[in-house]
PAROSE-496201 format. One record per residue (C-alpha): residue number from 1; x, z, y. Coordinates in steps of 0.001 Angstrom, whole numbers, plus 524288, in hexadecimal, padded with zeros to 5 digits. Each point is the difference from the previous one (the first is absolute). Layout:
PAROSE-496201
r n = NUM c1 = X c3 = Z c2 = Y
...
end
This chain:
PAROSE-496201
r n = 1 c1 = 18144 c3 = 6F1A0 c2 = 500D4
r n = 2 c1 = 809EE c3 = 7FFC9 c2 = 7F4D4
r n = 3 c1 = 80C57 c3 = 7FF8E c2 = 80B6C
r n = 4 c1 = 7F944 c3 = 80D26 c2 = 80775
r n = 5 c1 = 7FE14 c3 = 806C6 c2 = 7F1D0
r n = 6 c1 = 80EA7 c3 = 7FCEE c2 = 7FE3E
r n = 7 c1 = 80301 c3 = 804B6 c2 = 80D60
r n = 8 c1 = 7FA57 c3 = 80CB3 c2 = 80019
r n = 9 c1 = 806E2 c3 = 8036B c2 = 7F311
r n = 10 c1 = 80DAB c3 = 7FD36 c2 = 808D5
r n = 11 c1 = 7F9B6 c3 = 8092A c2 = 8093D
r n = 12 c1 = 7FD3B c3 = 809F8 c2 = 7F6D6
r n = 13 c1 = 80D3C c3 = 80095 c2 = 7FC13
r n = 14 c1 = 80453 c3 = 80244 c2 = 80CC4
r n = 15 c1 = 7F6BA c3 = 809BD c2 = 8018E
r n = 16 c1 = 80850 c3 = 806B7 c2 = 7F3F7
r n = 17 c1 = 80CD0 c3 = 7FD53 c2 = 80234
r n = 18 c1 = 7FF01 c3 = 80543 c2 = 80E59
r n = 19 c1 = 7FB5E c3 = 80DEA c2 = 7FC65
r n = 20 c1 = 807ED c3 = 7FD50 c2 = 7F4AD
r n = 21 c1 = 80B5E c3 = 800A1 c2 = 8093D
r n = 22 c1 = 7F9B2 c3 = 80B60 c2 = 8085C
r n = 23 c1 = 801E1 c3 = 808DB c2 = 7F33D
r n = 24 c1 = 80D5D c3 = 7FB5C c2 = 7F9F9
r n = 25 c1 = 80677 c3 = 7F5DB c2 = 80858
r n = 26 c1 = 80A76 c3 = 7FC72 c2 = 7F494
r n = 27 c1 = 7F3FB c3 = 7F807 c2 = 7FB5A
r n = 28 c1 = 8065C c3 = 7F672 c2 = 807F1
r n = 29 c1 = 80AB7 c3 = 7FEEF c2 = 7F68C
r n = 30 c1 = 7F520 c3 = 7FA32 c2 = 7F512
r n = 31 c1 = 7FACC c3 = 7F685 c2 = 80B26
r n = 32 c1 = 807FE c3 = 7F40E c2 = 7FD40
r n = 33 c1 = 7FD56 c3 = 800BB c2 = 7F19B
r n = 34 c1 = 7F0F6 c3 = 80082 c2 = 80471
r n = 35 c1 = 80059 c3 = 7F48D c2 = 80879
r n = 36 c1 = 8075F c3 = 7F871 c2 = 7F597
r n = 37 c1 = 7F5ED c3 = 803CE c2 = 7F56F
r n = 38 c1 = 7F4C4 c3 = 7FACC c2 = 809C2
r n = 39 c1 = 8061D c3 = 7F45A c2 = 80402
r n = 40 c1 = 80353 c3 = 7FC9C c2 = 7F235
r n = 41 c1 = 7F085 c3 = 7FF4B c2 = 7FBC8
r n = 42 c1 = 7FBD0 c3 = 7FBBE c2 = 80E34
r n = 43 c1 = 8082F c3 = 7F455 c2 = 80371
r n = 44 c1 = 7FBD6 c3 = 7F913 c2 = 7F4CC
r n = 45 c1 = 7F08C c3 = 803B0 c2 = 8016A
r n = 46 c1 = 7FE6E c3 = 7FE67 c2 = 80F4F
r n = 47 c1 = 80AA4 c3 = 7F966 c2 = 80434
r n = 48 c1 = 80B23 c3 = 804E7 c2 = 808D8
r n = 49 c1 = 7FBC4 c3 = 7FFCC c2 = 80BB4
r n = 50 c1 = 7F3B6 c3 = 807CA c2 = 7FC00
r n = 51 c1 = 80AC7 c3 = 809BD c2 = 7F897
r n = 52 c1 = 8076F c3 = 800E9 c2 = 80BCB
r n = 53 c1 = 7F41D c3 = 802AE c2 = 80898
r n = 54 c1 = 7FA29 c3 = 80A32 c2 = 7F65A
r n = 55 c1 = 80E7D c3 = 806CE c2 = 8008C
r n = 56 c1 = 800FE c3 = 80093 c2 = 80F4D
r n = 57 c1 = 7F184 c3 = 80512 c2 = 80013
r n = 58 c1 = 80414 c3 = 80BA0 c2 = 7F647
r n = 59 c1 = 80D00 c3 = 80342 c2 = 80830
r n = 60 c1 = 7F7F2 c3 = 7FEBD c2 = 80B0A
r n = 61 c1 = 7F8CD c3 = 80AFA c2 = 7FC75
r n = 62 c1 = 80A23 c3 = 8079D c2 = 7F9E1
r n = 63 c1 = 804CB c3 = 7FF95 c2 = 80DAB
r n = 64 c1 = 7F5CF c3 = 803BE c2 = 80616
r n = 65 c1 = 7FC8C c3 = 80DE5 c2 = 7F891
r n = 66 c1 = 80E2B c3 = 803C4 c2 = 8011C
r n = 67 c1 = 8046B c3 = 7FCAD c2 = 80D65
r n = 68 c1 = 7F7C8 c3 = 80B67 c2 = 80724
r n = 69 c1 = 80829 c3 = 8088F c2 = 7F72B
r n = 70 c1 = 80CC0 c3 = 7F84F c2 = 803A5
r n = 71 c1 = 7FCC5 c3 = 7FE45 c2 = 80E5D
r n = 72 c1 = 7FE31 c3 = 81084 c2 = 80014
r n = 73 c1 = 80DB8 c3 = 80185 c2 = 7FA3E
r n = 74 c1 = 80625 c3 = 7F75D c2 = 80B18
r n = 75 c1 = 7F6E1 c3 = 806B3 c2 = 80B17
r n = 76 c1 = 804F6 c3 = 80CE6 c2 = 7F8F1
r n = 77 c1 = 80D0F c3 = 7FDBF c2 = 7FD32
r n = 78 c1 = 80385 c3 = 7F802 c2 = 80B53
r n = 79 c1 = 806AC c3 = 7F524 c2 = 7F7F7
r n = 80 c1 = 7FA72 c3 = 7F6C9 c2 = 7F47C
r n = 81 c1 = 7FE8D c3 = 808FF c2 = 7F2D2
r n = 82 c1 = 7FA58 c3 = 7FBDC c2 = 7F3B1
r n = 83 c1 = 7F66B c3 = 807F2 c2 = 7F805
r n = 84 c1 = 805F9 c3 = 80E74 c2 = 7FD06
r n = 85 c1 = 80C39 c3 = 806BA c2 = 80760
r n = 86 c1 = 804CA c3 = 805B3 c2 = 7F267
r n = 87 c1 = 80546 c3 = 7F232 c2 = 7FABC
r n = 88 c1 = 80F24 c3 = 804F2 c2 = 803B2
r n = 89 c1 = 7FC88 c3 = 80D2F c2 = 7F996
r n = 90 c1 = 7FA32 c3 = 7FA4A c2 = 7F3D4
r n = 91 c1 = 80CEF c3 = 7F553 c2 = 7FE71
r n = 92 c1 = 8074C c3 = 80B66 c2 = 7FF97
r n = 93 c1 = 7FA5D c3 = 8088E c2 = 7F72C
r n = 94 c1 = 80292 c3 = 7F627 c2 = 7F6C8
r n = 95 c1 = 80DF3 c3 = 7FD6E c2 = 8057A
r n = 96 c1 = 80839 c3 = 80C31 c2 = 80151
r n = 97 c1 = 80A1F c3 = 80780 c2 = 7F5E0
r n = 98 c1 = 7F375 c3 = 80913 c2 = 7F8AD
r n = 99 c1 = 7F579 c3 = 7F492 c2 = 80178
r n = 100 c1 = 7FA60 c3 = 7FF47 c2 = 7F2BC
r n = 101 c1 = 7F460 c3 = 7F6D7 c2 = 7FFA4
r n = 102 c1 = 7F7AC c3 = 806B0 c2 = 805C5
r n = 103 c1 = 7FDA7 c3 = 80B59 c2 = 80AC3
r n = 104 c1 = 80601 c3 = 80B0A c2 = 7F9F8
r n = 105 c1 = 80C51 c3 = 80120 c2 = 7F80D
r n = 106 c1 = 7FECB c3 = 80112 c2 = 7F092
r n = 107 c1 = 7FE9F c3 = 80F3B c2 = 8010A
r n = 108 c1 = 7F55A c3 = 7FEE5 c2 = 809FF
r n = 109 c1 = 80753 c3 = 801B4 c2 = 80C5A
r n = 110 c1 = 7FA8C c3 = 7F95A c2 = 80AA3
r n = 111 c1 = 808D3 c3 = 7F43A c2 = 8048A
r n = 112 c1 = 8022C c3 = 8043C c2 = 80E79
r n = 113 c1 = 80399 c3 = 80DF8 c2 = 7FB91
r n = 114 c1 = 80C6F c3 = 7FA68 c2 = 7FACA
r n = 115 c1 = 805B8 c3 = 7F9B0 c2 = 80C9C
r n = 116 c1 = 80A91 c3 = 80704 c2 = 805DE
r n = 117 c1 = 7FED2 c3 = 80921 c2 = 80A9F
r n = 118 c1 = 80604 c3 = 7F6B7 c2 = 80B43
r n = 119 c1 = 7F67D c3 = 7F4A6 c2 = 7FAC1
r n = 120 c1 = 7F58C c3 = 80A22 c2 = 802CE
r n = 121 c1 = 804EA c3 = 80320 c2 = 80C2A
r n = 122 c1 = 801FF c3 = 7F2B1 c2 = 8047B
r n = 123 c1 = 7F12F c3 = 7FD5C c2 = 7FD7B
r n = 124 c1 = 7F9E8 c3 = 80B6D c2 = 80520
r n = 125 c1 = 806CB c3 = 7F8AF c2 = 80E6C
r n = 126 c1 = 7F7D6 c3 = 7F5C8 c2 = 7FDDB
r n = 127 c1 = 7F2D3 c3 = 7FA80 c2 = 80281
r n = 128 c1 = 7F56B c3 = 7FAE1 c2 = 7F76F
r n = 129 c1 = 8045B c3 = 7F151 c2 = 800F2
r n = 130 c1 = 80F25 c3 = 80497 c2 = 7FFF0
r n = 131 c1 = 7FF05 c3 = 80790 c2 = 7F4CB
r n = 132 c1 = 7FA2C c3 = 7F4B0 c2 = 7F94F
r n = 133 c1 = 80ADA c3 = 7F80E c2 = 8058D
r n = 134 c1 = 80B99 c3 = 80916 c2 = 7FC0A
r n = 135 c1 = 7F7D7 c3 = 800C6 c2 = 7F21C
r n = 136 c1 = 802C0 c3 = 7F146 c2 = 7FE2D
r n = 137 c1 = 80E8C c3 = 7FE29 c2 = 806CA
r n = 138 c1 = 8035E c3 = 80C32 c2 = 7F407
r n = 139 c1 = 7F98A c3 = 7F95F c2 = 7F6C4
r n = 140 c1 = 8068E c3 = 7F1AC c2 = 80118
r n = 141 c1 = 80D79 c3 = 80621 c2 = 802DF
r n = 142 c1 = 7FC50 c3 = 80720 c2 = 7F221
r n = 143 c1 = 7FBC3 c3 = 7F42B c2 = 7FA06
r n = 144 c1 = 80B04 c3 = 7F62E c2 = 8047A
r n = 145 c1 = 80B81 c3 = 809BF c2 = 7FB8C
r n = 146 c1 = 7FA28 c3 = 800FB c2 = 7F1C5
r n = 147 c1 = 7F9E7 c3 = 7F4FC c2 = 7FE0E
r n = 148 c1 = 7FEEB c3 = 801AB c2 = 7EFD9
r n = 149 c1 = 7FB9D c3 = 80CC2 c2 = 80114
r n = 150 c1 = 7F596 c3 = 7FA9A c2 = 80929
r n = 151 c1 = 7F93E c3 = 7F5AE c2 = 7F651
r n = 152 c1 = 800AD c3 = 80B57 c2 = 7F593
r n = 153 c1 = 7F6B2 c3 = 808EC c2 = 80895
r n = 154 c1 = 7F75C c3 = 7F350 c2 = 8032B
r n = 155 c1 = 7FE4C c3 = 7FF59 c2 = 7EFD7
r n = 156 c1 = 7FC52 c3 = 80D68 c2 = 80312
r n = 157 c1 = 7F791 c3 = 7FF09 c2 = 808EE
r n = 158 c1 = 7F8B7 c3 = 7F567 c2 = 7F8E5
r n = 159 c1 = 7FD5B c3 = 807BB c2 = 7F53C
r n = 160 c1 = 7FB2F c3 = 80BB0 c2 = 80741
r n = 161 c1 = 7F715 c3 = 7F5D2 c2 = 8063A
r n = 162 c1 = 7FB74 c3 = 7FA38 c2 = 7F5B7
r n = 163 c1 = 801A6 c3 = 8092F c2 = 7F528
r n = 164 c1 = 8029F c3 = 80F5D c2 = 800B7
r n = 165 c1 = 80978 c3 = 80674 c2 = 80A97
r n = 166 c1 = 80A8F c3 = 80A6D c2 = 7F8DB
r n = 167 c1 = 7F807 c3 = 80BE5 c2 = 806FE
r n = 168 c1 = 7F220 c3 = 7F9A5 c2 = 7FA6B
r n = 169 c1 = 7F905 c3 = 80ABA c2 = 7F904
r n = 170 c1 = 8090C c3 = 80C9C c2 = 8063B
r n = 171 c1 = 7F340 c3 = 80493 c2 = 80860
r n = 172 c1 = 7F5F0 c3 = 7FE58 c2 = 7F6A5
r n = 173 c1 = 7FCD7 c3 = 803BF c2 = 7F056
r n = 174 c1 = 80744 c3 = 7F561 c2 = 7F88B
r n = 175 c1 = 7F3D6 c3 = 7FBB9 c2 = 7F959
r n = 176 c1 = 7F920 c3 = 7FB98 c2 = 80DF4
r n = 177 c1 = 80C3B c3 = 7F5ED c2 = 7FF0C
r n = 178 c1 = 7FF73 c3 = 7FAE2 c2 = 7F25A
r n = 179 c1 = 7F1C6 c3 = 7FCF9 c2 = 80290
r n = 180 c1 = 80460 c3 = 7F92D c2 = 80D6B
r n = 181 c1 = 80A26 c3 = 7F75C c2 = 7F791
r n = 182 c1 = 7F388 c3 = 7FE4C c2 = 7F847
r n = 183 c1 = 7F7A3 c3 = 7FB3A c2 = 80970
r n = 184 c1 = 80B64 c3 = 7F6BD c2 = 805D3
r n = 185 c1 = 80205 c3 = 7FAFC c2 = 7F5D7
r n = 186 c1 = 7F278 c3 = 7FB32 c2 = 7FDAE
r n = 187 c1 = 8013D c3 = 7F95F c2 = 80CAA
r n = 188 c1 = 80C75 c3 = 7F94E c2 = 7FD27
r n = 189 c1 = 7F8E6 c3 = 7FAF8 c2 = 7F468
r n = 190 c1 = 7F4C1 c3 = 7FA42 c2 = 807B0
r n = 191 c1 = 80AD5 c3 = 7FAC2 c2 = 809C0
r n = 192 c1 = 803FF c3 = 7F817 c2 = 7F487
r n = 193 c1 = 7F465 c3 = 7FC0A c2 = 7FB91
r n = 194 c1 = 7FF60 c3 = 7F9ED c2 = 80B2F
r n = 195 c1 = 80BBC c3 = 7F92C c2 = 802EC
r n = 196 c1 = 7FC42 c3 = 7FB82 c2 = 7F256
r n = 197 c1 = 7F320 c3 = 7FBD5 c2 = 803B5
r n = 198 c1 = 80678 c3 = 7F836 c2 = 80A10
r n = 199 c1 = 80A9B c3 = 7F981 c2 = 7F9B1
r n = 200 c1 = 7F73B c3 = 7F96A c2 = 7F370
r n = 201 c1 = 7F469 c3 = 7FE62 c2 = 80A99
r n = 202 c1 = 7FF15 c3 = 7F0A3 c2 = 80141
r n = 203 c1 = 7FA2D c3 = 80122 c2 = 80BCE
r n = 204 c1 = 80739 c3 = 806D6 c2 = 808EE
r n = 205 c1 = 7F5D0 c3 = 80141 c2 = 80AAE
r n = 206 c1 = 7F763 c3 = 80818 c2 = 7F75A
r n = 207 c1 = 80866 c3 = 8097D c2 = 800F1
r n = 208 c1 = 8041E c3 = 80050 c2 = 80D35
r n = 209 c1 = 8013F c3 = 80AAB c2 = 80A3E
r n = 210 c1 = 7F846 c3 = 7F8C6 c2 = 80976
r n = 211 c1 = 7F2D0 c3 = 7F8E2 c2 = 7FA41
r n = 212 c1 = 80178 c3 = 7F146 c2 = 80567
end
């Protein structure tokens, strides 16, 4: 019926965002923008507590894909751990004096090659879980004594994200890059087509992420 065809689209997305979240767990970080987006359009088209039963039913499965992987880590690890042990490791390479954006310095460096001797030292002590711990206390003892110079490497970081990192294009011919920005481009285009789409679309359902 037209309440199980909505249903199983719920639990299709769960299907997604769970190995979604086995691949890149900062996915999680777009998840409250998702559920807003499908509450919006559902609330108003099923009701909400059809909308709230259709969220708890994706979660649910979410939940389930990942915990196995979750449940391993804590078996493993011997305390509760999250998705990757490099989480420390990676808020520090973008939060020490040569981060630059990325995982290398401007000339190509790689990040960890720059700590000092004694930092290296320190972590070599260390196990997997520590080092990701020592990682993070470095990091946010960087990050709280230069605050400014902290939001000017997360501007960095965005645009290496989203854009080009300083080292893009030092491994490989130049032209393999301009036909990258190319390419990207055209898909930033088609991103705006269809936030354009959206925005003059009277009916917002039409152009949902989840057919209700």
């Amino acid at each position: 019926d037209g309440e199980g065809y909505r249903m199983k689209h719920f639990a299709i997305s769960g299907l997604a965002l769970g190995f979604a979240l086995l691949s890149r767990a900062s996915v999680l970080v777009f998840l409250p923008f998702g559920l807003g987006w499908i509450g919006w359009h559902a609330f108003a088209r099923i009701g909400t507590r059809k909308t709230l039963l259709g969220i708890c039913v994706m979660l649910s499965i979410a939940g389930l894909i990942i915990a196995p992987w979750l449940i391993r880590n804590n078996r493993l690890y011997g305390r509760p751990f999250h998705f990757l042990s490099i989480g420390g490791y990676v808020l520090w390479i973008g939060n020490n004096p040569h981060a630059s954006g990325s995982m290398s310095t401007v000339e190509g460096t790689p990040i960890l090659a720059t700590a000092s001797k004694d930092f290296l030292t320190q972590l070599s002590r260390f196990s997997e879980l520590e080092q990701n711990d020592y990682f993070r206390r470095e990091a946010i003892a960087y990050m709280t004594a230069h605050p400014w110079r902290t939001v000017q490497l997360y501007g960095k970081k965005l645009l290496a994200f989203w854009w080009l990192s300083p080292q893009s294009g030092s491994w490989y011919p130049r032209l393999w890059l301009r036909l990258y920005q190319v390419w990207y481009v055209g898909l930033l285009l088609f991103v705006g087509v269809g936030f354009w789409a959206v925005w003059v679309n009277k009916d917002w359902g039409r152009v949902s992420i989840i057919p209700l």
